[in-house]
N, C-alpha and C positions, 0 to 999 in steps of 0.2 A: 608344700609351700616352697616356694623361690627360697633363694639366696640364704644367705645365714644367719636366724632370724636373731638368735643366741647371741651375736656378736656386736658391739657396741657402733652405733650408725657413723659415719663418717662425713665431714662437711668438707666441699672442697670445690675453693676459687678455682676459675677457667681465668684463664689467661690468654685473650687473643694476641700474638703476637706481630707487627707486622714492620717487617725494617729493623727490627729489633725492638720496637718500641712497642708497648700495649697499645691496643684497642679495641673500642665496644663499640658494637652497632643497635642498633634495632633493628630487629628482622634481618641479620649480616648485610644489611647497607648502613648508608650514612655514618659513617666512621668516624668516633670521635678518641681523639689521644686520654688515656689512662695512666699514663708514665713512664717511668723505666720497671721494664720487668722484673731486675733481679731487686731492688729496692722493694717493688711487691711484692715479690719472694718471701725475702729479708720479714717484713712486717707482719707477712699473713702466717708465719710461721711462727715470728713470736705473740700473734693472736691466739693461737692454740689451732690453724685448720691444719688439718688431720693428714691431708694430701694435696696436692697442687696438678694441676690438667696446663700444659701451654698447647695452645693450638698456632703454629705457625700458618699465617696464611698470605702467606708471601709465597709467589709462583717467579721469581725471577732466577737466573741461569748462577750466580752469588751465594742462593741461599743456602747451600748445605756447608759453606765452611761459617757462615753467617750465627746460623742456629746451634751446631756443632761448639762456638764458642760461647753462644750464651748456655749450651747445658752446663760446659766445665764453667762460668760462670756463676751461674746457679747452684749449682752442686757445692762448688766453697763456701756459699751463704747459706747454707740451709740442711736441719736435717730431719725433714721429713719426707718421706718418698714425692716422688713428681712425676708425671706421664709427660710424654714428650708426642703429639702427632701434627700431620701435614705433612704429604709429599712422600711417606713414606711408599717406597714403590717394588722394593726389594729386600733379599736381606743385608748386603752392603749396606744399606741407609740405616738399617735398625743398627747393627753394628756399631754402625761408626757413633750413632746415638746412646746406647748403652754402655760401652767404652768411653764413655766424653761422662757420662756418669746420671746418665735417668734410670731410674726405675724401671719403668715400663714403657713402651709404645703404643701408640694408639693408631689403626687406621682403618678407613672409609671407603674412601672413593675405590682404591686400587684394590680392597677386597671386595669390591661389587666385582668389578670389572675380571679380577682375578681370584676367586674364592678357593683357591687352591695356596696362596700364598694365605694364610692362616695356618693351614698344615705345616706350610717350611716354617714359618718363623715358632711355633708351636713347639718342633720339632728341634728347632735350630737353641731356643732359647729357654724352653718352659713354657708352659701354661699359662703361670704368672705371673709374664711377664709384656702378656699381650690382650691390649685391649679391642673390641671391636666399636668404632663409635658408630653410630646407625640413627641419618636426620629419616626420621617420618612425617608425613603431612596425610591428612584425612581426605581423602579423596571418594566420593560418592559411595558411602556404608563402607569403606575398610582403611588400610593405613597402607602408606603405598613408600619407599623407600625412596630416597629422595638424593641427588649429587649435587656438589658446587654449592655450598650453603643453602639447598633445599630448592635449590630453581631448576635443576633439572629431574623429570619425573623417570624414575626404571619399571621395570618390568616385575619389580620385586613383589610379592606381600609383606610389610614386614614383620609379622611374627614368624611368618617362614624362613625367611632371611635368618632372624635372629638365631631358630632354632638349628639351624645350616651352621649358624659361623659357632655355635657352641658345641655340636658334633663335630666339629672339625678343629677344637683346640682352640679357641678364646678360652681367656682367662675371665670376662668380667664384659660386659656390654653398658655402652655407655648411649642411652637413646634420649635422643635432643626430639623435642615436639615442634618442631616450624611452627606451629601452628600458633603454639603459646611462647615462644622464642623473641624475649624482646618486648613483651604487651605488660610484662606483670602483674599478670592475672594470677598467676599460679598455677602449679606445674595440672600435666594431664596424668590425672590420679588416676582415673575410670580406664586409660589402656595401659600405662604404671601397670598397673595391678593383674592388668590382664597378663603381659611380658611374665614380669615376675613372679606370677604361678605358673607360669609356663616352664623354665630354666630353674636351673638348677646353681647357675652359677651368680656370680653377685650383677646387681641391675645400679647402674648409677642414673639417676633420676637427672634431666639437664632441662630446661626452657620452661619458664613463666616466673623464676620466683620474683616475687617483692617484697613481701617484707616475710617478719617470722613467722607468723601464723600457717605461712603458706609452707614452711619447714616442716614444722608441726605436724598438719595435713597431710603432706607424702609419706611423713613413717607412719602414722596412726593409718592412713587410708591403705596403704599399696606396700608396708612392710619392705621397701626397696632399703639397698644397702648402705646406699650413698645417695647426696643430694649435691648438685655442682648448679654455681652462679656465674656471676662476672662482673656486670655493671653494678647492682645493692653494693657486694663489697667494694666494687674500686673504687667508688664514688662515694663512701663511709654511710650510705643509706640503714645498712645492717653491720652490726660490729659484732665477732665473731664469738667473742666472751659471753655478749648479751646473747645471744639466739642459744649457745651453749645452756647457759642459765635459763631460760625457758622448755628447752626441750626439755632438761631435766624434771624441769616442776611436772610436763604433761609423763613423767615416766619413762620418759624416753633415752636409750642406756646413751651415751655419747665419752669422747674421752676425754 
């Protein structure tokens, strides 16, 4: 079996960030404002989520002293671990991210392209300290690895991908379903499940949720470790007490 099954499941808002400010898309268009971050920080922590994801998705020539101040921002209001990714391209960036005071790092794009930097920062920083995020989209009977919020298609498989970036030192993979990303339908349980029999290390479940039920559904379906949203919580659709209080009822260990 995947990940750890033993260990109490973990709930945990994404936080698009962009300008510094939150945002959620549908299907990463259409961008609509969520707030100020560190204020959602602030609250989703004294909600009880377990951990915190920001994705910066700002590409402008500003953004690494940009983001760099909202980690030390962040870090003063909050103390529950946080992943910090986007743009990470090197180990200078993780660096100067982890020194500013996240947790973890998370990256994508630049480990497709560069699947050897998993090994440095790996190496550089710990295991656990790096995340692999990885967008798949179903593409004619398989799942195909996807860049740039899931528009541009690679050459990858992704459970082969996945199993690449976990021989090579990821800590924990975090795969987003384009597919269901944005629809809330509910996450995609049936390849969930696939991934995380496969690895060994922990599987963070990302795209379809809407409401609890669909919580529910990922740990009872696919035993994944973690389960991460953005729009339900920014938008107070789900409140993080209540789905807390339900998983429990269906047996489900949480903190």
């Amino acid at each position: 079996m995947g990940g750890s099954g033993g260990l109490a499941k973990r709930i945990i808002p994404c936080l698009d960030v962009k300008d510094g400010r939150t945002v959620k898309g549908v299907n990463f268009v259409d961008l609509r404002d969520a707030g100020d971050p560190v204020e959602l920080a602030w609250n989703y922590s004294q909600q009880g989520a377990d951990e915190l994801v920001f994705l910066d998705i700002t590409a402008t020539h500003e953004r690494r002293k940009t983001i760099v101040e909202l980690v030390k921002a962040v870090a003063r209001q909050i103390n529950i671990p946080f992943t910090i990714g986007g743009g990470i391209n090197e180990i200078a960036d993780a660096d100067a991210l982890l020194n500013a005071g996240a947790d973890k790092i998370s990256i994508n794009s630049a480990a497709v392209r560069n699947p050897a930097l998993i090994d440095e920062l790996a190496k550089a920083f710990g295991v656990q300290f790096v995340i692999v995020a990885v967008d798949t989209r179903h593409v004619a009977n398989t799942n195909i690895v996807h860049l740039n919020g899931g528009r541009i298609a690679t050459d990858k498989e992704t459970l082969g991908w996945i199993k690449e970036a976990e021989s090579r030192g990821a800590g924990e993979i975090l795969l987003t379903s384009m597919d269901h990303d944005g629809t809330k339908a509910g996450f995609d349980n049936t390849f969930l499940k696939v991934v995380n029999d496969a690895v060994r290390i922990p599987v963070i479940a990302s795209g379809g949720a809407g409401n609890v039920q669909h919580f529910v559904d990922v740990f009872e379906q696919t035993n994944v470790d973690a389960a991460l949203a953005a729009s339900v919580f920014h938008y107070g659709e789900i409140l993080i007490p209540d789905l807390k209080t339900l998983l429990r009822e269906h047996h489900i260990e949480v903190r």
